[in-house]
N, C-alpha and C positions, 0 to 999 in steps of 0.2 A: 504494500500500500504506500501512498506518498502520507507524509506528513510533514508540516508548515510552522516556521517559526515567526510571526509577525514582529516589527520592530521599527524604530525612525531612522536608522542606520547600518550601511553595510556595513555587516561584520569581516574582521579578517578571521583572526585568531579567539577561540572564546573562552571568552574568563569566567571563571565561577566564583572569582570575589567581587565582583560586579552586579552578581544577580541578590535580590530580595532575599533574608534569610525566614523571610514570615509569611511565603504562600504553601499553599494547598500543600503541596508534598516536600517544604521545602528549600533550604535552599539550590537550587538547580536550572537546566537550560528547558525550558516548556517548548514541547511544538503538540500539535492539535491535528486529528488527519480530515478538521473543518478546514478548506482553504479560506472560508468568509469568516470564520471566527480568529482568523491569523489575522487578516486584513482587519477584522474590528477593534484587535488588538494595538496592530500598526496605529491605528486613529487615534485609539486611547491615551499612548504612549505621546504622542503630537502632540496632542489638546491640554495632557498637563506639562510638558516639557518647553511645550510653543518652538522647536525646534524640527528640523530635517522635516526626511518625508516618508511616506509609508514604502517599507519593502517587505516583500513576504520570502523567506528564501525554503527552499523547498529540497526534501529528502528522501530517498529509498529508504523502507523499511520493510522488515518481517519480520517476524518474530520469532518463526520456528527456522529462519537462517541465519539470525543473530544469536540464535542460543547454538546451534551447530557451530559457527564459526569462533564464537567468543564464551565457550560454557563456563568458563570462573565467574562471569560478571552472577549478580546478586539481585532478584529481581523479585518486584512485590506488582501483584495484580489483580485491582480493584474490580470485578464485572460492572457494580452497580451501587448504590447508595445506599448504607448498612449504617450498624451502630459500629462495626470497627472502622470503615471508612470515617466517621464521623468523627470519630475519638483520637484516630492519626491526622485530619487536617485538621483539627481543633488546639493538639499539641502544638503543629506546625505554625498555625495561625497567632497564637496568643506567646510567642516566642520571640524574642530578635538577635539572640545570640548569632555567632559567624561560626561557631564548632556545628559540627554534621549534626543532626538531629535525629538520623535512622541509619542505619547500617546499610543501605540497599543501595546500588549505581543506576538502576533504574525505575521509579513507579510510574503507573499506567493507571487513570481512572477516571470518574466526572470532575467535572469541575462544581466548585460549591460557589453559591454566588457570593459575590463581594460585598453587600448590604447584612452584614451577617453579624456582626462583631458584637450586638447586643445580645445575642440568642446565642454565642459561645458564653460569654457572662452569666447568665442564665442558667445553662447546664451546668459550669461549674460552682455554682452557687448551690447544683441541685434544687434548683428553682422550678425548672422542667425536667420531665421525664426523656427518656432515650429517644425513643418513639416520636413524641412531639418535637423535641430538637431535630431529627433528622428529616421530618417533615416540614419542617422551619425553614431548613437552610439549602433543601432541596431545591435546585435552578430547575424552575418549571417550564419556561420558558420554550425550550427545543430541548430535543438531544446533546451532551457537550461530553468531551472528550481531552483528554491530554496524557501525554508522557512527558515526563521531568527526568531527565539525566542529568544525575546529581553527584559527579564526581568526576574527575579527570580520566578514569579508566574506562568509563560510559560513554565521556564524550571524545573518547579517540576508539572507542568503538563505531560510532555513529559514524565520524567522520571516515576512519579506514573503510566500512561497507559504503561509502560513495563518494570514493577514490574515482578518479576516470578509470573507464578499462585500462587506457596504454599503462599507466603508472602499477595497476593492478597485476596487471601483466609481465613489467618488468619487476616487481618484486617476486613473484611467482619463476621467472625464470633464474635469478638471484637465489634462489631457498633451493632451487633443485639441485641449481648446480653447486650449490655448498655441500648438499645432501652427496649427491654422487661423487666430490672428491674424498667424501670422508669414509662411506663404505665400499667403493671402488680402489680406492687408493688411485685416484685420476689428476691428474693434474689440472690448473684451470681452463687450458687452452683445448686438453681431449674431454673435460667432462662438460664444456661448452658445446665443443661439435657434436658428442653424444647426444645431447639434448637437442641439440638444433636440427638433427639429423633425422631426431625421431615424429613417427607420426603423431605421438602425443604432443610434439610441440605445434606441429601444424594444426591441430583441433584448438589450443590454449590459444595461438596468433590470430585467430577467425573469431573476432568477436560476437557472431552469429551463432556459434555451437554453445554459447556461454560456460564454456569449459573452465575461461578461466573466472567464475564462480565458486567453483567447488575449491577448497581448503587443501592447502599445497601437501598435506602428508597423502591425501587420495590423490591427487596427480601424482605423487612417487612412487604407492603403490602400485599406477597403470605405469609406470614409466618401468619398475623394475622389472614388472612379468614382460615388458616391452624388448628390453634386453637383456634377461636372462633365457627368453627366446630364439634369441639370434644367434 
């Protein structure tokens, strides 16, 4: 799926001391897979900043190739609007510390709405019940949606999965051929040609086979049966 970071500014590099330590999940980088609720964002950002202009920058995602690709990352995921949902952006909310507030690189879930800060007061006062606070602060509005990566390990995850191909590519061809001088005993200039030579390089260069997708330890694997063949 794609998912969108709304904001008044091109980003180069991104900082996560930069970002809020008192939203929804956090502090961390939010994208939405709304492209209109990135853009309603961008606006927001505007109108209190009174600066730049709206950009929405936009990303590959999956989920179940983000965890193949990167399975250390630590990952928490909200379906819907609960009382544990409620009680993890309630902590997050009524917080402004800059130290991490959950242990996770990644969360996933609604978004609560921002008119909310009295009916967190509330709950913890035990003024309201569970039930009625999350009915409370439930955005009724539409459907909303967000993922926060909230750590530097999360966001060089996000970013390596939308690398352009080429660069993809040459790191791919980079790991193999480190791979084959080290259990070949190959030099760089024959475990170069060995790879270059092979059909599985030629499926990894055609960015139409999306070969080079898959996780460089399975291209070694098809690389080894490749030439232990020969």
């Amino acid at each position: 799926m794609k998912i969108y970071h709304g904001t008044n500014l091109k980003i180069g590099a991104i900082d996560l001391a930069k970002c809020r330590p008192d939203r929804d999940f956090g502090q961390g980088f939010y994208t939405t897979s709304y492209r209109h609720h990135a853009e309603r964002r961008a606006q927001e950002i505007i109108r209190k900043s009174k600066q730049g202009e709206a950009v929405v920058i936009e990303y590959d995602f999956d989920w179940k190739d983000i965890l193949e690709k990167f399975p250390n990352l630590k990952i928490k995921r909200f379906e819907n609007v609960s009382g544990e949902w409620a009680d993890f952006v309630m902590f997050n909310r009524l917080r402004n510390e800059n130290e991490p507030s959950h242990k996770f690189d990644i969360v996933e879930g609604p978004v609560a709405d921002d008119k909310m800060f009295r009916q967190f007061q509330l709950y913890a006062d035990n003024r309201i019940e569970l039930d009625e606070f999350v009915g409370r602060i439930k955005y009724n509005k539409e459907p909303t949606h967000q993922i926060a990566f909230c750590t530097k390990r999360a966001i060089n995850a996000l970013l390596k999965y939308n690398e352009p191909p080429r660069f993809i590519i040459e790191g791919l061809v980079a790991d193999l051929s480190v791979a084959l001088i080290k259990d070949y005993d190959l030099s760089r200039i024959d475990a170069m040609n060995t790879l270059i030579n092979s059909a599985l390089f030629t499926k990894i260069a055609d960015e139409s086979t999306n070969f080079y997708k898959k996780s460089w330890q399975e291209l070694y694997d098809m690389l080894k049966k490749e030439i232990d063949l020969k």
